[in-house]
ROMAR-92349 format. One record per residue (C-alpha): x, y, z; residue in three letters; residue number from 1. Coordinates in Angstrom, 3 decimals, m for minus. Layout:
<recs>
<rec><u>X</u><v>Y</v><w>Z</w><residu>ALA</residu><num>NUM</num></rec>
...
</recs>
This chain:
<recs>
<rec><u>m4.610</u><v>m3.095</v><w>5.473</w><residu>UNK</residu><num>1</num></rec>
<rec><u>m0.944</u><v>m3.707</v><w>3.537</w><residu>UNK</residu><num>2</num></rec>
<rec><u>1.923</u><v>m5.294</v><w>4.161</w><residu>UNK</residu><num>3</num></rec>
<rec><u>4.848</u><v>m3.470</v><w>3.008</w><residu>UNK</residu><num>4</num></rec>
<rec><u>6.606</u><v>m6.213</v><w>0.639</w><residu>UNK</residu><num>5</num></rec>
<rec><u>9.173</u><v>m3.786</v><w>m0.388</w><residu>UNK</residu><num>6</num></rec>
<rec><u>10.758</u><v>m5.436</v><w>m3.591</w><residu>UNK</residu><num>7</num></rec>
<rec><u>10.718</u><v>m8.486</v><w>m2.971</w><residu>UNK</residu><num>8</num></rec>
<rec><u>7.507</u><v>m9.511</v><w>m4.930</w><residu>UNK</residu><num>9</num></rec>
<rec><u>7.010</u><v>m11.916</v><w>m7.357</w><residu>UNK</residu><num>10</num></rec>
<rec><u>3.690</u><v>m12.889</v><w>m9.473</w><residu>UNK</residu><num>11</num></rec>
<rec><u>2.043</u><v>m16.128</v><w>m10.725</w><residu>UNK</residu><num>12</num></rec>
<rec><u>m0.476</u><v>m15.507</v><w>m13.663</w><residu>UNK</residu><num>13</num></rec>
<rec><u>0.743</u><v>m12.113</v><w>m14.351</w><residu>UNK</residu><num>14</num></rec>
<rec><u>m1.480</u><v>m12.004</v><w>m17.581</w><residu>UNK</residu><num>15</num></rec>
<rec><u>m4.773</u><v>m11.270</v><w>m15.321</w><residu>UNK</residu><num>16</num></rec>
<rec><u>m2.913</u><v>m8.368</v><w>m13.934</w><residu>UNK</residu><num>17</num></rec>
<rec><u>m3.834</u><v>m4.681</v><w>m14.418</w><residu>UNK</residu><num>18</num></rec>
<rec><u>m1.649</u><v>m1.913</v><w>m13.179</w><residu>UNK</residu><num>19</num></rec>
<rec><u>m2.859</u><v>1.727</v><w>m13.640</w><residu>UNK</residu><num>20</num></rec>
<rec><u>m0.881</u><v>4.825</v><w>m13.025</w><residu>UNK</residu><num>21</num></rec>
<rec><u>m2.897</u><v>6.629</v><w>m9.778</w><residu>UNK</residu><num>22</num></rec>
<rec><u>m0.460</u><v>9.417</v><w>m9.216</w><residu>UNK</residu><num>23</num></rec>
<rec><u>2.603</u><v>10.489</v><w>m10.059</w><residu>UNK</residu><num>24</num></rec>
<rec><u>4.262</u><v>8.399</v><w>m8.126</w><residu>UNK</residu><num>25</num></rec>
<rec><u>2.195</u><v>5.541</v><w>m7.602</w><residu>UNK</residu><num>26</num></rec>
<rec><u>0.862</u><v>2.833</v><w>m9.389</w><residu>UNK</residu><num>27</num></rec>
<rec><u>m2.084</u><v>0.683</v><w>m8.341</w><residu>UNK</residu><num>28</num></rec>
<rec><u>m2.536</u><v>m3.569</v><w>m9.275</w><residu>UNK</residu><num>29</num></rec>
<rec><u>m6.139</u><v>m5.450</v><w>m9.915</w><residu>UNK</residu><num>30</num></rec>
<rec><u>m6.886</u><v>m8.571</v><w>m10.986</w><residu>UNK</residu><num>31</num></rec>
<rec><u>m8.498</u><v>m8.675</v><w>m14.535</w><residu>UNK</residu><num>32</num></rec>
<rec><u>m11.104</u><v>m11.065</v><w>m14.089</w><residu>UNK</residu><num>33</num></rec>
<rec><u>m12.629</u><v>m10.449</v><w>m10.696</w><residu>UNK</residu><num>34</num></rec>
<rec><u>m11.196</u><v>m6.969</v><w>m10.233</w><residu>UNK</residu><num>35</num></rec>
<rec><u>m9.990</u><v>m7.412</v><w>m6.918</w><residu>UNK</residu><num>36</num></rec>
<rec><u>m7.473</u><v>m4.759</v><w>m5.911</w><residu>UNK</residu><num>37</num></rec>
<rec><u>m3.882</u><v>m6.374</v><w>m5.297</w><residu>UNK</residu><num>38</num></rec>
<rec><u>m1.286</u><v>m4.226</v><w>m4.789</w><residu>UNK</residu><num>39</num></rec>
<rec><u>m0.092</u><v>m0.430</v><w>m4.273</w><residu>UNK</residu><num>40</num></rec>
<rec><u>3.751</u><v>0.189</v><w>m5.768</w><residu>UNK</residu><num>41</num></rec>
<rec><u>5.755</u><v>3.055</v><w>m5.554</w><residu>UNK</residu><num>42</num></rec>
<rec><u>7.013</u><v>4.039</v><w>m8.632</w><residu>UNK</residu><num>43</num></rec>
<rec><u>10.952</u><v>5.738</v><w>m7.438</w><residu>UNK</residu><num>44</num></rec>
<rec><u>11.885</u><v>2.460</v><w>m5.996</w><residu>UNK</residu><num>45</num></rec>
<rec><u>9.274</u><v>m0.340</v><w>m6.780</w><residu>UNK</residu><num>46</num></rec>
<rec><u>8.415</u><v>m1.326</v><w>m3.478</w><residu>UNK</residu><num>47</num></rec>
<rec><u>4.724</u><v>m3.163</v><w>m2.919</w><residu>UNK</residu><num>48</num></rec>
<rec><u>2.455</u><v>m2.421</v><w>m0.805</w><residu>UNK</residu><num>49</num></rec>
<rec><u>0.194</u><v>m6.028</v><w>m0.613</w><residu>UNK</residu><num>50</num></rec>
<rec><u>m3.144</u><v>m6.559</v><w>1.139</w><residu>UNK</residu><num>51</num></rec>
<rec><u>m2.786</u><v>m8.207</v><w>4.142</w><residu>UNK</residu><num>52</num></rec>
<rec><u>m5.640</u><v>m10.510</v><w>2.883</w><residu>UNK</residu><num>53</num></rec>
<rec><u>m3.325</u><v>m12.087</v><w>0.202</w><residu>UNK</residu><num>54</num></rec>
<rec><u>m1.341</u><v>m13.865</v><w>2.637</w><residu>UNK</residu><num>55</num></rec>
<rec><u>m2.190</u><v>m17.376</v><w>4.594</w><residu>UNK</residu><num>56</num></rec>
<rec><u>0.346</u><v>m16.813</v><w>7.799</w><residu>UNK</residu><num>57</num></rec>
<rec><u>m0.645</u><v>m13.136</v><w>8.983</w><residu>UNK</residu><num>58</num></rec>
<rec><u>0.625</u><v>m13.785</v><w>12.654</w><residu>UNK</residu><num>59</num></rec>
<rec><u>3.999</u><v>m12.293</v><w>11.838</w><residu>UNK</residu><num>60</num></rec>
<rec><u>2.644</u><v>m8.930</v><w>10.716</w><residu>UNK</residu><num>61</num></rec>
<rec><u>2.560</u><v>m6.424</v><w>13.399</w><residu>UNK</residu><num>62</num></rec>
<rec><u>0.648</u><v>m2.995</v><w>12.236</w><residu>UNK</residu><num>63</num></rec>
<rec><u>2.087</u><v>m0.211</v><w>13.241</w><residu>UNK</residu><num>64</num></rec>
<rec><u>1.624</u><v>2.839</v><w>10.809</w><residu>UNK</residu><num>65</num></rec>
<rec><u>m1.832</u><v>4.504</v><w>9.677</w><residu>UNK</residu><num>66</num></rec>
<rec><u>m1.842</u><v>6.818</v><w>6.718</w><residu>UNK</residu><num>67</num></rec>
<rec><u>m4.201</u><v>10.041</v><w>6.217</w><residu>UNK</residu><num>68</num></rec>
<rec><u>m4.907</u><v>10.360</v><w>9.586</w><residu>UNK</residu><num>69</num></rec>
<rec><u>m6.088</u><v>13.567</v><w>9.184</w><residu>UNK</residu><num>70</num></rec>
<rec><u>m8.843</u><v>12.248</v><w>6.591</w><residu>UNK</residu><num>71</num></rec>
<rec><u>m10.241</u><v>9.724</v><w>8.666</w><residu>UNK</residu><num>72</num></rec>
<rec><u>m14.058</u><v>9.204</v><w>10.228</w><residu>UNK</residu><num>73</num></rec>
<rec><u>m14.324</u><v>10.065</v><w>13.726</w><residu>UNK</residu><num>74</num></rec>
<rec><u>m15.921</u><v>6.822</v><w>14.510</w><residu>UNK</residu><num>75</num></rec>
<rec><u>m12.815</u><v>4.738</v><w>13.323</w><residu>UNK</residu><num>76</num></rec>
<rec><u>m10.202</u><v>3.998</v><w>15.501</w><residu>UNK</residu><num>77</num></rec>
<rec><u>m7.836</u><v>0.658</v><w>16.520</w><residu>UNK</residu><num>78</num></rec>
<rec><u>m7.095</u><v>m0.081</v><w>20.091</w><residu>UNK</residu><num>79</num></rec>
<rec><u>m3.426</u><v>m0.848</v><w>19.401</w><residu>UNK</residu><num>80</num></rec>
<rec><u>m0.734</u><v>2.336</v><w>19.076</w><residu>UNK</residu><num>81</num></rec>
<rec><u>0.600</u><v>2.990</v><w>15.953</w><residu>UNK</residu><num>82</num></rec>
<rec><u>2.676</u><v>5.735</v><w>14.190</w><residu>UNK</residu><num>83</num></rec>
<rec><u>0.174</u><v>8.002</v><w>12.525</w><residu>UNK</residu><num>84</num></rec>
<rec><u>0.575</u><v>10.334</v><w>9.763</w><residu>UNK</residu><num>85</num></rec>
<rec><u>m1.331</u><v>12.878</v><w>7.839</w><residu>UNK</residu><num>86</num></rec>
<rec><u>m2.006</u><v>13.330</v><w>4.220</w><residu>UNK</residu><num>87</num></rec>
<rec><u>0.725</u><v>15.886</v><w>4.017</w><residu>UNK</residu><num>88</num></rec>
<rec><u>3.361</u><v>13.549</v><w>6.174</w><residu>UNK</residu><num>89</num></rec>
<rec><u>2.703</u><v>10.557</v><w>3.826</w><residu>UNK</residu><num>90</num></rec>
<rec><u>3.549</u><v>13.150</v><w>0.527</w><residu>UNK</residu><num>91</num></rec>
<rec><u>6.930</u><v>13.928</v><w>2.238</w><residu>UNK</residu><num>92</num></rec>
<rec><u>8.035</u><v>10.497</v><w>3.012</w><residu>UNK</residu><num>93</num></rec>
<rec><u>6.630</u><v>8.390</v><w>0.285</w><residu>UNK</residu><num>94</num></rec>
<rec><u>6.391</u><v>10.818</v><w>m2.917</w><residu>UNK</residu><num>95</num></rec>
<rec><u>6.515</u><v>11.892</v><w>m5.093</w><residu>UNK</residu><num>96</num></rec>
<rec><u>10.128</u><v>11.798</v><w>m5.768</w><residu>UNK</residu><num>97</num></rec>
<rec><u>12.434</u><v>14.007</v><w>m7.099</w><residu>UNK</residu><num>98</num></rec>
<rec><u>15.850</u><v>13.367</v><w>m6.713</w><residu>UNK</residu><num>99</num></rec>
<rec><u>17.178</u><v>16.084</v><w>m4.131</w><residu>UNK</residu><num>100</num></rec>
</recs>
């Protein structure tokens, strides 16, 4: 689960940070010594993706989108609504970007 940080992300210890390019038009964070996955950033705008996990207060986060919807096990599903898209629905509103 991420939080959507947008740009307003800052690092401590950025020197055990690894950031690989996993699309076109994303780029993915882990940490170098344990390899735990950090972040997600798109690359048009820089906004961050951060796991949920990363943070101490998580009351205020309220989830309310799932992603690849149409990719998902049968067996998995949360009791709360949320906005739901599809593979194809996450391509056309998060990437990858050309400027129209």
């Amino acid at each position: 689960m991420f939080v959507d940080c947008r740009t307003d992300v800052t690092f401590e210890g950025e020197e055990n940070i690894a950031v690989y390019d996993s699309s076109d038009w994303a780029e993915r964070a882990f940490c170098k010594k344990c390899g735990s996955h950090l972040f997600y950033r798109l690359k048009h705008n820089n906004a961050h993706q951060m796991l949920v996990g990363q943070f101490q207060d998580q009351e205020k986060f309220h989830f309310d989108l799932q992603v690849y919807m149409d990719s998902k096990p049968a067996f998995y599903d949360f009791a709360n609504k949320t906005r739901e898209l599809t593979e194809a629905e996450v391509i056309d509103e998060f990437g990858p970007y050309e400027k129209k």
